[in-house]
Predicted model as a PDB file, atoms N, CA, C, CB and O in Angstrom, pLDDT in the B-factor column:
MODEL        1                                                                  
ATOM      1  N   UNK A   1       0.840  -1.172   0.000  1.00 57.00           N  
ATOM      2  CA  UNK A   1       0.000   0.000   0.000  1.00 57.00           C  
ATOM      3  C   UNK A   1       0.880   1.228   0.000  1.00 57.00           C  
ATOM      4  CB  UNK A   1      -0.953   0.002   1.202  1.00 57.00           C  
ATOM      5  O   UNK A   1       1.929   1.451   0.604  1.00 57.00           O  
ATOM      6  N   UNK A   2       0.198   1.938  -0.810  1.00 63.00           N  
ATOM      7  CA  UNK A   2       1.476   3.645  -0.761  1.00 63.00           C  
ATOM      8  C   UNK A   2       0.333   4.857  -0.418  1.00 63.00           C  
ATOM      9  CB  UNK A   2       2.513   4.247  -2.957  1.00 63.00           C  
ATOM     10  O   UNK A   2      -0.762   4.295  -0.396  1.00 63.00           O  
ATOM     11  N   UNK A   3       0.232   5.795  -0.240  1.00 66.00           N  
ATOM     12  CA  UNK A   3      -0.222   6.925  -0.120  1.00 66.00           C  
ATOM     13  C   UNK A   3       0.095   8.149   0.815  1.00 66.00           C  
ATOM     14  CB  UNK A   3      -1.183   6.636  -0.026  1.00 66.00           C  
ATOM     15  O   UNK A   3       1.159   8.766   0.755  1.00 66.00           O  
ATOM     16  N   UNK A   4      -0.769   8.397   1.551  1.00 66.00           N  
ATOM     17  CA  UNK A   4      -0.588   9.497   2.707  1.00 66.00           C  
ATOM     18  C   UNK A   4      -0.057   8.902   3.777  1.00 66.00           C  
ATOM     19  CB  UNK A   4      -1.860  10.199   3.187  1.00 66.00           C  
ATOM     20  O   UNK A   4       0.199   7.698   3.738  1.00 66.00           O  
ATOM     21  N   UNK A   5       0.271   9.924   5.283  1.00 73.00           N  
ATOM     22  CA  UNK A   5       0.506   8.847   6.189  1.00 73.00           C  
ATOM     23  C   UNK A   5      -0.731   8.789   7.051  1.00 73.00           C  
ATOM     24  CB  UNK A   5       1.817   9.037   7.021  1.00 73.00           C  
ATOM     25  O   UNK A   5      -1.618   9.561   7.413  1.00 73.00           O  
ATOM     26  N   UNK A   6      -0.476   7.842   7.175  1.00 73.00           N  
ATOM     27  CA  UNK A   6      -1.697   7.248   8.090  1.00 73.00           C  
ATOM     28  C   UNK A   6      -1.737   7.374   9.462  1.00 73.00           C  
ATOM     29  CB  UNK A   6      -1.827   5.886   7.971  1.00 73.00           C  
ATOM     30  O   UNK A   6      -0.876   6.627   9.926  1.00 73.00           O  
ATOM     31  N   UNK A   7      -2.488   8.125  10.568  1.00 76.00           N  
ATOM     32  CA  UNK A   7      -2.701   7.839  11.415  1.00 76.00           C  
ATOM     33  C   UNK A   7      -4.533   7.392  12.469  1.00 76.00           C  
ATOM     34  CB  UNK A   7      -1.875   8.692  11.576  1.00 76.00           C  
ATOM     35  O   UNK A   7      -5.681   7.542  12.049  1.00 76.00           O  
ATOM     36  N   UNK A   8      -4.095   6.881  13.768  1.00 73.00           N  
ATOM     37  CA  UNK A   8      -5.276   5.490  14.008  1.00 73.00           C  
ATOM     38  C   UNK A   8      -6.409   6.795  13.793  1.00 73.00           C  
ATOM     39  CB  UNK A   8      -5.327   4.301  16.077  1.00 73.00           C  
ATOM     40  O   UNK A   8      -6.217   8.011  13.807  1.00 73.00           O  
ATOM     41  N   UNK A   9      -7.753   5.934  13.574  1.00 78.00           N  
ATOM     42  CA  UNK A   9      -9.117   7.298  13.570  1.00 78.00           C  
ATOM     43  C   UNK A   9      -8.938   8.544  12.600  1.00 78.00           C  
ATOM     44  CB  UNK A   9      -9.220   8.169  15.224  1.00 78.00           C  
ATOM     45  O   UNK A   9      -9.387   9.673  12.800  1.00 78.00           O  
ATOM     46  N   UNK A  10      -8.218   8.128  11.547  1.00 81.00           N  
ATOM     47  CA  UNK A  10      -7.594  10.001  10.823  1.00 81.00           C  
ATOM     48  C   UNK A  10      -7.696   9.450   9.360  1.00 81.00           C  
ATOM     49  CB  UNK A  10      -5.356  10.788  11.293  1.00 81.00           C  
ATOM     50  O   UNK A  10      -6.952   8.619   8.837  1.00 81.00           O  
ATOM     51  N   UNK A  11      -8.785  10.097   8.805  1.00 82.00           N  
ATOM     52  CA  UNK A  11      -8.928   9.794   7.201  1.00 82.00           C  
ATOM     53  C   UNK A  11      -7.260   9.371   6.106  1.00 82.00           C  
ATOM     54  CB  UNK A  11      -9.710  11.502   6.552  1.00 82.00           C  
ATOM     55  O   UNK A  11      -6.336  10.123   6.416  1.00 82.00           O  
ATOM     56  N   UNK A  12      -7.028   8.712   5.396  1.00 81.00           N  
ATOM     57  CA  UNK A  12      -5.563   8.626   4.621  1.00 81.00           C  
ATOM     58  C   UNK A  12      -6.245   7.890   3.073  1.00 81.00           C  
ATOM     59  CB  UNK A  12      -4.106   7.346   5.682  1.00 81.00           C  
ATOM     60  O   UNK A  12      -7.250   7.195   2.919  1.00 81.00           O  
ATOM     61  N   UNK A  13      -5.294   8.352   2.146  1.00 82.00           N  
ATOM     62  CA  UNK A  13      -5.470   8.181   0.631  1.00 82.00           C  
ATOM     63  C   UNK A  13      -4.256   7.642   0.843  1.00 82.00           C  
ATOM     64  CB  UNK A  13      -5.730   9.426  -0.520  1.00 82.00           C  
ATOM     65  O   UNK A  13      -3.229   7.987   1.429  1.00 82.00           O  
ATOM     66  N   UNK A  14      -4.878   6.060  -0.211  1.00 80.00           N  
ATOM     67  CA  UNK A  14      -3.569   5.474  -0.547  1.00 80.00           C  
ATOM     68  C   UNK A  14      -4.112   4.604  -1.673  1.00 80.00           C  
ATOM     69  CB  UNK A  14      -2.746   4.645   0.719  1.00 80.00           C  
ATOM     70  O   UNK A  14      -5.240   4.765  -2.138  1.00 80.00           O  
ATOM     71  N   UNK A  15      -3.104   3.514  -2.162  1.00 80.00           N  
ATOM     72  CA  UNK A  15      -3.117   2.631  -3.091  1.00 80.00           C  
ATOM     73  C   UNK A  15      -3.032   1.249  -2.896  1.00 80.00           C  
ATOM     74  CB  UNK A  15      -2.323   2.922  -3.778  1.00 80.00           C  
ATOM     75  O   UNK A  15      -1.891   0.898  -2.594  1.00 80.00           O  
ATOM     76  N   UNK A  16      -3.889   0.307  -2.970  1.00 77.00           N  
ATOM     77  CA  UNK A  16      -3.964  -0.863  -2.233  1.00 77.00           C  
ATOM     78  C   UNK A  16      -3.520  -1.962  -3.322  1.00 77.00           C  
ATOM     79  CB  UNK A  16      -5.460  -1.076  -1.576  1.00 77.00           C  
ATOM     80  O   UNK A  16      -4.162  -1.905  -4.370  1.00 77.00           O  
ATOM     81  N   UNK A  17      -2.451  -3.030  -3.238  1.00 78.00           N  
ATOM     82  CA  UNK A  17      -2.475  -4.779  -4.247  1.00 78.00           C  
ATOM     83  C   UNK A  17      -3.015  -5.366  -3.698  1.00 78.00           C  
ATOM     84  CB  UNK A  17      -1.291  -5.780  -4.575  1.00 78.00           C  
ATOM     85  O   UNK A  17      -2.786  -5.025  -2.537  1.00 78.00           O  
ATOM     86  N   UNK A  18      -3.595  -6.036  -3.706  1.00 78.00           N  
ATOM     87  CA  UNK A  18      -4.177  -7.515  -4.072  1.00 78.00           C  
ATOM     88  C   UNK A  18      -3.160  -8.552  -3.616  1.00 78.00           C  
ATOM     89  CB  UNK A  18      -4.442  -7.732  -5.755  1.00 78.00           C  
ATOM     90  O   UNK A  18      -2.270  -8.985  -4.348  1.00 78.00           O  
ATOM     91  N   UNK A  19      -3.388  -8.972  -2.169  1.00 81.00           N  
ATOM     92  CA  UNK A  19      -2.450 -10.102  -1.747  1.00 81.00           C  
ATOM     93  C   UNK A  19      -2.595 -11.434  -2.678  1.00 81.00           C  
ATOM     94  CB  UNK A  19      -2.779 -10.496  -0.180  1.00 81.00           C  
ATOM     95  O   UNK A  19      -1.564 -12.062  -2.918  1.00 81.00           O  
ATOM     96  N   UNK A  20      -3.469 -11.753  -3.052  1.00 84.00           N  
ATOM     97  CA  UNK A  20      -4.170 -13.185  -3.529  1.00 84.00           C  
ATOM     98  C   UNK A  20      -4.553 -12.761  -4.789  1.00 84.00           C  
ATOM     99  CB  UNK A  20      -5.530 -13.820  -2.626  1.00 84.00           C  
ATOM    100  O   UNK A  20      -5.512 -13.480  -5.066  1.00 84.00           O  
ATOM    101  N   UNK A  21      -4.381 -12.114  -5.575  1.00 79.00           N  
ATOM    102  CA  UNK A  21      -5.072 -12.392  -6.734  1.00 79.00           C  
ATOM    103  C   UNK A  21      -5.323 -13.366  -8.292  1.00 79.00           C  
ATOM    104  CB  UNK A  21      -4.923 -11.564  -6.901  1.00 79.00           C  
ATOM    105  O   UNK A  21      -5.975 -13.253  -9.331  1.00 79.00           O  
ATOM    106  N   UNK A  22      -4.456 -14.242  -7.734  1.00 84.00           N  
ATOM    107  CA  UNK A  22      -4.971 -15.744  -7.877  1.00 84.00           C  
ATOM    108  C   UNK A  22      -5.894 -16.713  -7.550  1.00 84.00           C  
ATOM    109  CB  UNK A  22      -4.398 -16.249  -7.618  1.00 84.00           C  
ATOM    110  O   UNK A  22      -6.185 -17.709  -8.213  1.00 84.00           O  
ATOM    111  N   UNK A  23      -6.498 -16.231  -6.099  1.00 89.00           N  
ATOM    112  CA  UNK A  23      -7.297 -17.126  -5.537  1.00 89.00           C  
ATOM    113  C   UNK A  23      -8.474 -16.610  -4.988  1.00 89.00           C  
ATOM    114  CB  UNK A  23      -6.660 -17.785  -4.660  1.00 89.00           C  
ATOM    115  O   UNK A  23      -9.371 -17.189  -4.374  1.00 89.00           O  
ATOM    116  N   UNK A  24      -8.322 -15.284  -5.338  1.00 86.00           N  
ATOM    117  CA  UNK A  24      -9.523 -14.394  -4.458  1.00 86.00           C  
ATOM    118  C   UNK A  24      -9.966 -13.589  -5.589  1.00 86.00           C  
ATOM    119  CB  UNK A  24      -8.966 -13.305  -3.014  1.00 86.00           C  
ATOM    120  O   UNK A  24      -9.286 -13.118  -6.501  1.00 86.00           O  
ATOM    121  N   UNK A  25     -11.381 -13.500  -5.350  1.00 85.00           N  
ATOM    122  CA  UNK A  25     -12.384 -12.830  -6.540  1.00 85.00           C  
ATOM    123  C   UNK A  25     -12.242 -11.578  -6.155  1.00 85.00           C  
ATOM    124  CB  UNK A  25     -14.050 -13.254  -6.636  1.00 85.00           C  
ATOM    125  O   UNK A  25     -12.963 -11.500  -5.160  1.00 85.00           O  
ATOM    126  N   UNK A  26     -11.657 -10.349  -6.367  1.00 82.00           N  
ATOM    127  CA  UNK A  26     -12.003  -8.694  -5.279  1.00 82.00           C  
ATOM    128  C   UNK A  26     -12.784  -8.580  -6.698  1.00 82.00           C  
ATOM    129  CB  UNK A  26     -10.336  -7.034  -4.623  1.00 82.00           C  
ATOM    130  O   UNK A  26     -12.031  -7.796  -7.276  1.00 82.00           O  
ATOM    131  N   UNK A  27     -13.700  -8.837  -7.513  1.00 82.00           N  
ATOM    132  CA  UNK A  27     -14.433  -8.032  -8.148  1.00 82.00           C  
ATOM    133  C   UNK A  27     -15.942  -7.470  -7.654  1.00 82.00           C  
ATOM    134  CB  UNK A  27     -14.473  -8.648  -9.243  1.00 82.00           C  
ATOM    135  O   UNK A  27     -16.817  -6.794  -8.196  1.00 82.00           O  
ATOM    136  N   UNK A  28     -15.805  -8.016  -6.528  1.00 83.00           N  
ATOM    137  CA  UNK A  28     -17.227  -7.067  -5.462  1.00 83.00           C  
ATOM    138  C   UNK A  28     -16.337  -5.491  -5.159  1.00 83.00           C  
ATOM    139  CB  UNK A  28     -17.704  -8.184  -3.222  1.00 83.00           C  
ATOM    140  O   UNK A  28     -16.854  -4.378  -5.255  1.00 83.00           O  
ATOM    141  N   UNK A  29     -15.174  -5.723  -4.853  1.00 82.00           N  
ATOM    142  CA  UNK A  29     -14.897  -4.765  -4.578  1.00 82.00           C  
ATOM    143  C   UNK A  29     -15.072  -3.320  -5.875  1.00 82.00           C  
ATOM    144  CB  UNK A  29     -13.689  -5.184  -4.052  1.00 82.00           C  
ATOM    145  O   UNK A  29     -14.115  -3.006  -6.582  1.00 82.00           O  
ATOM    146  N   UNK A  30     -16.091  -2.789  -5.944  1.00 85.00           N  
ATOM    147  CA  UNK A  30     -16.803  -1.667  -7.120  1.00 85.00           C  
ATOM    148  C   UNK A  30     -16.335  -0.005  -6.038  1.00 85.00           C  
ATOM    149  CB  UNK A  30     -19.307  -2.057  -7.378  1.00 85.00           C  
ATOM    150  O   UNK A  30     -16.037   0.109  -4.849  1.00 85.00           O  
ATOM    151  N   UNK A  31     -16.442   0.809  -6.918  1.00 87.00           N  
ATOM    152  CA  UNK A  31     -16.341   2.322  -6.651  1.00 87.00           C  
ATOM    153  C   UNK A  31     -17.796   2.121  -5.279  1.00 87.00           C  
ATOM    154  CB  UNK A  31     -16.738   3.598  -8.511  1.00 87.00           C  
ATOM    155  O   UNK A  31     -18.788   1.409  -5.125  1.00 87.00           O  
ATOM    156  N   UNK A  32     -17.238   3.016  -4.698  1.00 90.00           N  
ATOM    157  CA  UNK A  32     -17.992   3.405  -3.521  1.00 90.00           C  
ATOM    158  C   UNK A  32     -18.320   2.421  -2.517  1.00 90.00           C  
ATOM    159  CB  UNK A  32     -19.145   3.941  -3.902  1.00 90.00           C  
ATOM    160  O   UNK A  32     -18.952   2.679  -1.493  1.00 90.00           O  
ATOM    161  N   UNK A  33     -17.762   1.006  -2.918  1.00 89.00           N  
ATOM    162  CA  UNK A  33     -17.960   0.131  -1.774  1.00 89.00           C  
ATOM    163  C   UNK A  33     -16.672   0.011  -0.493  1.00 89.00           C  
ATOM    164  CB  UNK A  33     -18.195  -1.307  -2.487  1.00 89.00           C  
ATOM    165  O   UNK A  33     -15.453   0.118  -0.357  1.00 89.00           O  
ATOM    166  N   UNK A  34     -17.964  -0.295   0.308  1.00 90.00           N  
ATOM    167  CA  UNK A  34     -17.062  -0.441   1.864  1.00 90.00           C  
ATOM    168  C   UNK A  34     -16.271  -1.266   2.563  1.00 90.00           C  
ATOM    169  CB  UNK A  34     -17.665  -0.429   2.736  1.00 90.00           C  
ATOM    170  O   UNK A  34     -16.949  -2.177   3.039  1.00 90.00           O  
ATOM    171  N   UNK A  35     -14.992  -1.358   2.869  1.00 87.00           N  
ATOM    172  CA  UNK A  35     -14.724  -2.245   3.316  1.00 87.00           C  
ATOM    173  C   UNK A  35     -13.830  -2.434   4.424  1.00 87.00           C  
ATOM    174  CB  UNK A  35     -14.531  -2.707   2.538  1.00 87.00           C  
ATOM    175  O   UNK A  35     -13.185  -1.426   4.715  1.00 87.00           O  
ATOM    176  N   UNK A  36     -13.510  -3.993   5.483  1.00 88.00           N  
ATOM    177  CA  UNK A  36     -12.653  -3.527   6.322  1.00 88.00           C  
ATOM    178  C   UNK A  36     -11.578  -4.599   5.811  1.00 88.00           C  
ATOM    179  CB  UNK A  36     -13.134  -3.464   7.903  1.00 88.00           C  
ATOM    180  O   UNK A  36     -11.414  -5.404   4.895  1.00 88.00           O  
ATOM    181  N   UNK A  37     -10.825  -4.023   7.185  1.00 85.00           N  
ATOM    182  CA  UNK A  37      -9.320  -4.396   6.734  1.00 85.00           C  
ATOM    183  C   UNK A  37      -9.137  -5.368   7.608  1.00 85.00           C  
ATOM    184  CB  UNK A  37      -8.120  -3.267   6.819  1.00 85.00           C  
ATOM    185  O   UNK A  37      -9.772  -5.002   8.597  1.00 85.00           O  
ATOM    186  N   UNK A  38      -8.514  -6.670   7.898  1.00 89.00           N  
ATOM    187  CA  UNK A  38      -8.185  -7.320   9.106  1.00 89.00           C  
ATOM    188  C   UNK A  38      -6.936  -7.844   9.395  1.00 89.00           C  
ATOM    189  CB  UNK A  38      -8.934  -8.230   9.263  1.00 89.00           C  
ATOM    190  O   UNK A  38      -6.102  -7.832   8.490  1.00 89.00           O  
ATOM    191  N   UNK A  39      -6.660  -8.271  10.409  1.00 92.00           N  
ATOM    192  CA  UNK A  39      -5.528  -8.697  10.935  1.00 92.00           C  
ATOM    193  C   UNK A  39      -6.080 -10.048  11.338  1.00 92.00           C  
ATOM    194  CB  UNK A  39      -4.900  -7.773  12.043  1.00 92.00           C  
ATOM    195  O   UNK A  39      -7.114  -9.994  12.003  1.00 92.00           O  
ATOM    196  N   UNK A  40      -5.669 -11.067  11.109  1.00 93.00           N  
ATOM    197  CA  UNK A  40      -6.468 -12.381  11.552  1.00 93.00           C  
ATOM    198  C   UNK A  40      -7.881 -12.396  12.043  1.00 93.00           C  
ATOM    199  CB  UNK A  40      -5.786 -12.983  12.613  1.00 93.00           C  
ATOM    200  O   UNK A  40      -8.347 -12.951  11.048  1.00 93.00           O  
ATOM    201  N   UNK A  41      -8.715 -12.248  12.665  1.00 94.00           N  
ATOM    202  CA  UNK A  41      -9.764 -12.686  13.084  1.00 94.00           C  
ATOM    203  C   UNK A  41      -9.810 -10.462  13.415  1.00 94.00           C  
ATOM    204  CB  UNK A  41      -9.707 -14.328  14.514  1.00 94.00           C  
ATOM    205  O   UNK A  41     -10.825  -9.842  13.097  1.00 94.00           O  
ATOM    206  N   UNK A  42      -8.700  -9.800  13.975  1.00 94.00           N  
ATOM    207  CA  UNK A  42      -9.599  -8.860  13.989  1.00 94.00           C  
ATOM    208  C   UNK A  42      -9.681  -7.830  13.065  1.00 94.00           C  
ATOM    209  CB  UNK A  42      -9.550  -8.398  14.992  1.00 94.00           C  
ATOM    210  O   UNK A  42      -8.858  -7.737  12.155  1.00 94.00           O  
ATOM    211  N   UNK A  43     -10.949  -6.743  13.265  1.00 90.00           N  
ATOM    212  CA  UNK A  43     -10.623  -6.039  12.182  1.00 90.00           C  
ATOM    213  C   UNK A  43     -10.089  -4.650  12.893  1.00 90.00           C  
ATOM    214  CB  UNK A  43     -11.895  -5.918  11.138  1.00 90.00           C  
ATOM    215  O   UNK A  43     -10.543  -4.152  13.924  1.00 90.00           O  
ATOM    216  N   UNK A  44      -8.818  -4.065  11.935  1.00 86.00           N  
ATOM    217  CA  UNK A  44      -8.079  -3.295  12.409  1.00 86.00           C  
ATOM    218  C   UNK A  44      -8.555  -1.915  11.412  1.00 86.00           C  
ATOM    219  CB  UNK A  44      -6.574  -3.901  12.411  1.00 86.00           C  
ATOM    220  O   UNK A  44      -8.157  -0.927  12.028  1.00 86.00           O  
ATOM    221  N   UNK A  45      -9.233  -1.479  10.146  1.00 84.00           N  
ATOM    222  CA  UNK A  45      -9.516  -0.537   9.684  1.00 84.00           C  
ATOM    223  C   UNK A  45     -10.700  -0.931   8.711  1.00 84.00           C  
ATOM    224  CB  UNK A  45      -8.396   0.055   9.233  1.00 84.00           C  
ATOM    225  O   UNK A  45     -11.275  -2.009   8.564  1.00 84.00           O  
ATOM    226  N   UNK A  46     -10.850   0.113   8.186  1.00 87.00           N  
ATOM    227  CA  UNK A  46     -12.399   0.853   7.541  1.00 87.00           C  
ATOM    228  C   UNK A  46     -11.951   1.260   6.119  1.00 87.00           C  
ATOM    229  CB  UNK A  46     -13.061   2.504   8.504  1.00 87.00           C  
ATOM    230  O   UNK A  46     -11.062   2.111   6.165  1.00 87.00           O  
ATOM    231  N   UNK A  47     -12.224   0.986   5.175  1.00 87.00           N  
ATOM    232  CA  UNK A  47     -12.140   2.278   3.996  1.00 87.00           C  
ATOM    233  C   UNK A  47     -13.177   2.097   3.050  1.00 87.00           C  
ATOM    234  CB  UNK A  47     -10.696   2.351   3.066  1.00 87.00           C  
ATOM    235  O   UNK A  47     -14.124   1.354   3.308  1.00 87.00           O  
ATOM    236  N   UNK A  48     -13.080   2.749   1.906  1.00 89.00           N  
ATOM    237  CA  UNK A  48     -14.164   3.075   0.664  1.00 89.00           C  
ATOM    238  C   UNK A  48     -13.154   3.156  -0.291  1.00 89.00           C  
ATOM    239  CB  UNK A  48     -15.203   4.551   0.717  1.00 89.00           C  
ATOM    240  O   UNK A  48     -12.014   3.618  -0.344  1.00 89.00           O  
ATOM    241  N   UNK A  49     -14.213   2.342  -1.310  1.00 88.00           N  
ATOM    242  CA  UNK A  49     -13.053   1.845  -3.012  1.00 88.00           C  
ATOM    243  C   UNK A  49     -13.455   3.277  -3.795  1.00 88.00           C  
ATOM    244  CB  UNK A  49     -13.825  -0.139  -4.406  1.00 88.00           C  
ATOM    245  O   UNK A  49     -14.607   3.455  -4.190  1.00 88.00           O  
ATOM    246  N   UNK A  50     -12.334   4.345  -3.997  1.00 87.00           N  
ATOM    247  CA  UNK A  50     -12.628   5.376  -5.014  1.00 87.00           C  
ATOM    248  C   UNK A  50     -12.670   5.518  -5.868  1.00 87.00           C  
ATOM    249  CB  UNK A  50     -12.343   6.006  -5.131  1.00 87.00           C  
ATOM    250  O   UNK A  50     -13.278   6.422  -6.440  1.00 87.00           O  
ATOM    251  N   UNK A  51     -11.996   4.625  -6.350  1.00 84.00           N  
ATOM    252  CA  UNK A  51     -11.904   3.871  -8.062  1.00 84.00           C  
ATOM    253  C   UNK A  51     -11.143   2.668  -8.240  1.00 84.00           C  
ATOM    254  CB  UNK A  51     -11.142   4.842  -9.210  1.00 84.00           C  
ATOM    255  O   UNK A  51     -10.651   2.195  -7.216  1.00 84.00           O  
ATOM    256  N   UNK A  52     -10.935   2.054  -9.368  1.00 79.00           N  
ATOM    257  CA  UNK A  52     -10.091   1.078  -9.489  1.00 79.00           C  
ATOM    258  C   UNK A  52      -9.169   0.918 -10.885  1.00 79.00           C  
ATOM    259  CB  UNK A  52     -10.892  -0.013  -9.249  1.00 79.00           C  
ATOM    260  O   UNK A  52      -9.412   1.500 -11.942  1.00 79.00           O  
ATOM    261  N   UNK A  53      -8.120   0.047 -10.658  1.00 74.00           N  
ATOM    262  CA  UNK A  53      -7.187  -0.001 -11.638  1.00 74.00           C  
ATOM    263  C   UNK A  53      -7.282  -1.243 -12.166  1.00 74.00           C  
ATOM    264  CB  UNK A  53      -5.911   0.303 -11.231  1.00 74.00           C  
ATOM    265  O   UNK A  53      -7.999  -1.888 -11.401  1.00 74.00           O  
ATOM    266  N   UNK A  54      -6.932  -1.915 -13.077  1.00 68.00           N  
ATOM    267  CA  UNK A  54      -6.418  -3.497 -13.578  1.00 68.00           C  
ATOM    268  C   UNK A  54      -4.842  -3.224 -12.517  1.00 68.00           C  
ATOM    269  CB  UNK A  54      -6.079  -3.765 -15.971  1.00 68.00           C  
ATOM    270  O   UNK A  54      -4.062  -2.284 -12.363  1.00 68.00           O  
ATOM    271  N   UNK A  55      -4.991  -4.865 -11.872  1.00 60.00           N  
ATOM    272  CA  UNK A  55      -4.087  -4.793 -10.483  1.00 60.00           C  
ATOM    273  C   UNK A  55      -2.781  -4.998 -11.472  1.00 60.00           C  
ATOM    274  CB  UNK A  55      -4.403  -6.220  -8.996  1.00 60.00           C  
ATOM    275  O   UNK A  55      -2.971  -5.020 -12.688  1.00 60.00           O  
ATOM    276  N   UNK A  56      -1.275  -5.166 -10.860  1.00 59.00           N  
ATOM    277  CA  UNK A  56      -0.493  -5.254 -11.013  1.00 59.00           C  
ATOM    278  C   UNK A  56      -0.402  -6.736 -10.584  1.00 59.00           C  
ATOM    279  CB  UNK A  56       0.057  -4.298 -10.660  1.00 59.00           C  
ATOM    280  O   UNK A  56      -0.706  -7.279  -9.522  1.00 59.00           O  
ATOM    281  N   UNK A  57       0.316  -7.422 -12.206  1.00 61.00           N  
ATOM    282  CA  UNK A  57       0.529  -9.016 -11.860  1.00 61.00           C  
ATOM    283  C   UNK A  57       1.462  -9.684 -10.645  1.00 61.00           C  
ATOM    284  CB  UNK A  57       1.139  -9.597 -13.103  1.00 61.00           C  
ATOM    285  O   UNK A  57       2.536 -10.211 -10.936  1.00 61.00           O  
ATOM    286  N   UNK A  58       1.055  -9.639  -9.465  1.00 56.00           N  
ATOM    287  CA  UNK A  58       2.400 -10.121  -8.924  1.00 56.00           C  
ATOM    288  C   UNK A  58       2.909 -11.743  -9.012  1.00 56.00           C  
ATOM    289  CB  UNK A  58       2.354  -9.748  -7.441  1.00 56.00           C  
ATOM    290  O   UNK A  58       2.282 -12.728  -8.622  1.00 56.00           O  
ATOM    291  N   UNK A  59       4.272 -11.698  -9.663  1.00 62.00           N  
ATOM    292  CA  UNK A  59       5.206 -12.862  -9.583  1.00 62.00           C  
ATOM    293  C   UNK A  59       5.735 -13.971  -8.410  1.00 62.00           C  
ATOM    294  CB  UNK A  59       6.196 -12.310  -9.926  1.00 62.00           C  
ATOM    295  O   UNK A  59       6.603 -14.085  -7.544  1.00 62.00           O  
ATOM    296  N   UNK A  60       4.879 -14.520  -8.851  1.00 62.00           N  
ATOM    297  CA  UNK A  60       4.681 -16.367  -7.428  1.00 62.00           C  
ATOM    298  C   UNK A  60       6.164 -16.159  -7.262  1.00 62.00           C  
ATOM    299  CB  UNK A  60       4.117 -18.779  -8.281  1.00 62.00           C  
ATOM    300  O   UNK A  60       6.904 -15.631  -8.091  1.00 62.00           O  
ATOM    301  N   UNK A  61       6.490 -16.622  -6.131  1.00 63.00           N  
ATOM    302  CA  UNK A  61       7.847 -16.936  -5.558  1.00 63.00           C  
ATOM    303  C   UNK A  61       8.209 -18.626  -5.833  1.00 63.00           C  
ATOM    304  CB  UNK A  61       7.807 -16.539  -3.813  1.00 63.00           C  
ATOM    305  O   UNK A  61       7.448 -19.581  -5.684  1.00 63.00           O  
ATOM    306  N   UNK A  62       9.172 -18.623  -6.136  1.00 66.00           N  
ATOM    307  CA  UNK A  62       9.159 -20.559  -6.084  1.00 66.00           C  
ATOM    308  C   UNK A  62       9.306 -21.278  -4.607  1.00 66.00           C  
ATOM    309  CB  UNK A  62      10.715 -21.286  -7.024  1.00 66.00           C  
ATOM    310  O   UNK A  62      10.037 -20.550  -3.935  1.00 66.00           O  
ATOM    311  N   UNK A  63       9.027 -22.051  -4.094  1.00 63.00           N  
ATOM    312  CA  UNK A  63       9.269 -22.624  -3.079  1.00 63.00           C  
ATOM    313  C   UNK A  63      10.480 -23.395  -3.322  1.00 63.00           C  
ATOM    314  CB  UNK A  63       8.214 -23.283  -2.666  1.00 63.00           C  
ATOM    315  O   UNK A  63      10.960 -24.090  -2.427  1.00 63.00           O  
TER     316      UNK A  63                                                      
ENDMDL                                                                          
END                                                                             
């Protein structure tokens, strides 16, 4: 993620990848939808999709 800096409760603009985008559908994710953010089981933030891009392919690592 890149953008502003972020602090806790304080609005920030940024740019989000796609951890999984091999295995995970984000095409719910549309302009103006809501969503949170989590850390295992909790959820640690809030945001809204302002627009969207075609993601950037990221390159599998080999095991």
């Amino acid at each position: 993620m890149d953008g502003t800096e972020c602090a806790f409760d304080e609005p920030a603009f940024g740019n989000a990848q796609p951890l999984y985008p091999d295995t995970v559908d984000y095409g719910p994710l549309e302009n103006n939808v809501e969503f949170l953010i989590y850390e295992g089981a909790n959820a640690i933030g809030k945001g809204r999709v302002l627009g969207r891009t075609v993601p950037y392919k990221v390159k599998q690592r080999r095991k």
